[in-house]
Steps between C-alpha positions, in 0.01 A plus 500: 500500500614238715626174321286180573638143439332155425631175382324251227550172523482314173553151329894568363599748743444811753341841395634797773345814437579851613244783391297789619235684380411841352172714539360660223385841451363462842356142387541228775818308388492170323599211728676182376204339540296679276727535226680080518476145524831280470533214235728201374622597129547172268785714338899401556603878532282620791352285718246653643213791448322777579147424436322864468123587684457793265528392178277253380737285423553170697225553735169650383510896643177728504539727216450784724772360731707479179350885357639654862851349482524608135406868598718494835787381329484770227431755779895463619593621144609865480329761348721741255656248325735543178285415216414303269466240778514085383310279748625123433343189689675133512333178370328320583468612863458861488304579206196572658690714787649692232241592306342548842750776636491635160126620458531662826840682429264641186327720751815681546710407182184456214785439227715198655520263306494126649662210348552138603756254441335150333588149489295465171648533206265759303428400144199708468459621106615912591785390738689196375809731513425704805758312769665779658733357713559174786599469863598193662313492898734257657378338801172476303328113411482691140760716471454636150320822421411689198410853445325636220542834349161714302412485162370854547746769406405768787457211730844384459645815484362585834675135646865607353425862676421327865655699797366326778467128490267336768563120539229321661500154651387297772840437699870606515789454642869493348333748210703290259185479240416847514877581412472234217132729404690842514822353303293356203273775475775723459650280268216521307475863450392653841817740523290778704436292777555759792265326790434104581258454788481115597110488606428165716261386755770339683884602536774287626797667493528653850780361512685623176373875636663505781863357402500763259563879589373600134143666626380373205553107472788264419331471202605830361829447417414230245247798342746739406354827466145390607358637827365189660174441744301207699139564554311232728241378736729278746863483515772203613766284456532115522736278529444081387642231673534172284319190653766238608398277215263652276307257279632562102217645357424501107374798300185474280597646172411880462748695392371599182434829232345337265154577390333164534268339225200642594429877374414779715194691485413891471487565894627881397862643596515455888878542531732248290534799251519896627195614606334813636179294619475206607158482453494508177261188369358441846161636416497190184604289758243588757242463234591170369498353866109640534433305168694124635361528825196575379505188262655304787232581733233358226669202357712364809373664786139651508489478890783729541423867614591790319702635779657117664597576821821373514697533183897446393623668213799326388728695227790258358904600487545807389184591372341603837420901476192491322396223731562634766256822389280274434517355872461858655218545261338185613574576867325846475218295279423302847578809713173612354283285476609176723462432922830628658611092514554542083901450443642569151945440484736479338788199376684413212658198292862521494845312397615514757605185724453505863503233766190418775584631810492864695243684262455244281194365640377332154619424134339434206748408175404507134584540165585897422242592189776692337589174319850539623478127634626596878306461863276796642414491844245682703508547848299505815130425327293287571260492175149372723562786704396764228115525366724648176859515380560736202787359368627739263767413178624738272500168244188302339287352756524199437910476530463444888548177658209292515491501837381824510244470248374167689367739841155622434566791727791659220427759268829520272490814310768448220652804295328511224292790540 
C-alpha cells in the first residue's frame, strides 16, 4: 500500500507521521482518521499521544464502533495456532480491547485463556498470594504492572502449558514492553512458549521492519527461540521533534500498585486472573443495574424514560469490560425501542494525565474512588449533554468524588452486587 505522511503540530514539539493502511478480509481499510486523534501527554518520558477513536477510552466511542474494531482486529489473527494459546491485555488502556479480541478469538480457539496485567494490588480473600509475575512499561505515566497467576489448579496448569501468546494493546512501536511481557512470563514458568503474536490497533514500527532483513521483526532476536508476529489495523512510523523551548511540565502522581483504601466489589473474573470467559458475573451485573436505575428513576429522577435517548456509560480504570457490555446492551435497548436520534457510548475514568489541546476537547479532574489519594481525569464530556451517565465502579458507590454524585443526571452503580 502506498505510504501516506502527515505532520502534528503540538504544544512541546512536532509529530511527523508516515503510515499506510491495510484492508481487511475484503473490509474497506481503516484510515487515520477513523482510528486517531493527537494529544499533549503531562508525562516527562513521552511527550505526546495517540488518543484512540475505537476504544472508549478518551473520547466516548459507540459500542458498536468499539464491537467492530474488536472483531476486525482479532480477524488478522491466524487460524491453526499452537495451543494452549494465552491472550494478555495492558492496563489500564487495553483492557477492554483485550478482553475484546479475546471473546472473538473464542469462535475459533474456545479454550484461550485471557489474562490482563493490573495496576491493583489484589488482596481479595482466595488470592492474597496469587502475584505471578511484574513488567515494567517504560515510556508509560504508570509504568508498573502486575500479573496474577490462578488459584485453580487446571486453570494454572493450562497458563504454564501456553504455546501461543497473543499480546493485545492499543499502540506499539519499539516493542520494548511486549519483550519485557514475553521475558517475565517466561521467567515465571512459561518455558513452552513457541508463538508471540503482538495484536494492536495501531503499529508503529515501519520503520524497525524495514531496516531489518529478519522477515520476521527486529524484535526476534531479543525472543530467542520464539517465532514472532504483528497483527494490526494501520501501520507507521513517527518521528518527534522537541519544541525549541518546551515549557517544564510536572507529573501528577500515579505511578502506583497499591490497592487503595477502598475495597473492591464482586464484579466477577473479567481478566486480572486467567479466565476462559470473560463474562463471567456480567449477568449479576446487568441485573443489579435494572434494580439502581430502577430506584434512581423513582427517587431522583421520575421524569426520566426508560429508554433516555442519549445515554453515556462511563466504566472507571481498569474496570471497563463489563461496562462496556453493559453499553452495547443499552445501545441495542434503544435500538429497539427508541427514534433513530437515540445515542448510547461509551467513555471511561482514567489515571491517566493528559493536556487540553488536539483531542482533548474537555477535562473534568477528580478524586479516583479507589482511595488511593491520586487525580482521575475524564475526557471530552460534557455532563449536560447526556439525559444519563452510568457511571460504573467496581468499588462502593459512594467512594466517588462528590462531584459526581452532585449531577442529577448520574447513576453510579458501585460493585457491590
Amino acid at each position: 500500500m502506498p505510504k501516506q505522511r502527515t505532520t502534528i503540530e503540538l504544544p512541546r514539539g512536532i509529530l511527523d507521521l508516515t503510515y499506510q493502511t491495510n484492508s481487511h478480509n475484503g473490509h474497506a481499510a481503516y484510515q487515520l482518521n477513523d482510528l486517531l486523534g493527537f494529544a499533549q501527554r503531562i508525562n516527562p518520558k513521552r511527550a505526546f499521544l495517540f488518543v484512540s477513536k475505537v476504544l472508549g477510552r478518551h473520547i466516548p466511542v459507540a459500542p458498536s464502533t468499539m464491537r467492530t474494531a474488536f472483531t476486525d482486529l482479532a480477524a488478522l489473527i491466524p487460524s491453526h495456532l499452537p495451543e494452549p494459546i494465552l491472550v494478555i491485555g495492558m492496563a489500564e488502556t487495553a483492557v477492554g480491547l483485550s478482553a475484546g479480541v479475546h471473546q472473538a478469538l473464542q469462535t475459533r480457539y474456545p479454550n484461550a485463556l485471557l489474562l490482563n496485567s493490573t495496576r491493583h494490588a489484589q488482596h481479595n480473600e482466595d488470592n492474597d498470594e496469587a502475584l505471578f509475575t511484574t513488567f515494567s512499561e517504560d515510556h508509560s505515566h504508570a509504568s508498573q504492572h502486575l500479573i496474577y497467576q490462578s488459584a485453580e489448579q487446571a486453570t494454572q496448569a493450562q497458563l504454564l502449558a501456553s504455546k501461543t501468546l497473543i499480546m493485545v494493546d492499543d499502540e506499539a512501536s519499539t516493542g520494548n514492553t511486549c519483550v519485557n511481557v514475553v521475558t517475565a512470563l517466561r521467567q515465571a514458568g512459561l518455558s513452552q512458549l513457541e508463538q508471540v503474536h503482538l495484536t494492536t490497533l495501531v503499529d508503529w514500527s515501519l520503520n524497525q521492519q524495514q531496516e531489518t532483513t529478519d522477515t520476521a521483526d527486529a524484535i526476534s532476536s531479543r525472543l530467542p527461540d520464539i517465532d514472532f508476529y504483528r497483527h494490526h489495523l494501520l501501520s507507521g512510523a513517527w518521528t518527534w521533534t522537541d519544541a525549541p523551548s518546551p515549557e517544564p511540565i510536572t507529573m501528577p502522581a500515579v505511578d502506583t500498585t497499591e490497592a487503595g483504601s477502598q475495597p473492591l466489589g464482586d464484579t466477577g473474573n473479567w481478566g486480572r486472573f486467567p479466565t476462559l470467559d470473560s463474562t463471567e458475573g456480567f449477568d449479576r451485573y446487568l441485573a443489579h443495574f435494572q434494580t439502581v436505575f430502577t430506584r434512581f428513576r423513582e427517587q431522583v429522577s421520575p421524569s426520566l424514560p426508560q429508554c433516555p435517548a442519549r445515554i453515556l456509560v462511563l466504566g472507571s480504570n481498569e474496570f471497563v469490560w463489563l461496562p462496556f457490555l453493559l453499553a452495547e446492551w443499552l445501545e441495542s435497548q434503544t435500538q429497539a425501542t427508541v427514534n433513530s436520534a437515540a445515542t448510547v457510548k461509551f467513555g471511561a475514568l482514567t489515571r491517566s494525565p493528559i493536556a487540553l489541546g488536539g483531542a482533548i476537547g474537555t477535562m473534568l479532574s477528580f478524586r479516583d474512588h479507589y482511595g488511593l489519594g491520586m487525580t482521575n481525569f475524564v475526557y471530552n464530556i460534557e455532563p449536560k449533554a447526556w439525559d444519563l451517565i452510568v457511571l460504573c465502579v467496581e468499588t462502593a458507590a459512594d467512594s466517588v468524588d462528590e462531584m459526581w454524585q452532585d449531577l442529577d443526571n448520574v447513576l453510579i452503580v458501585g460493585g457491590k452486587i
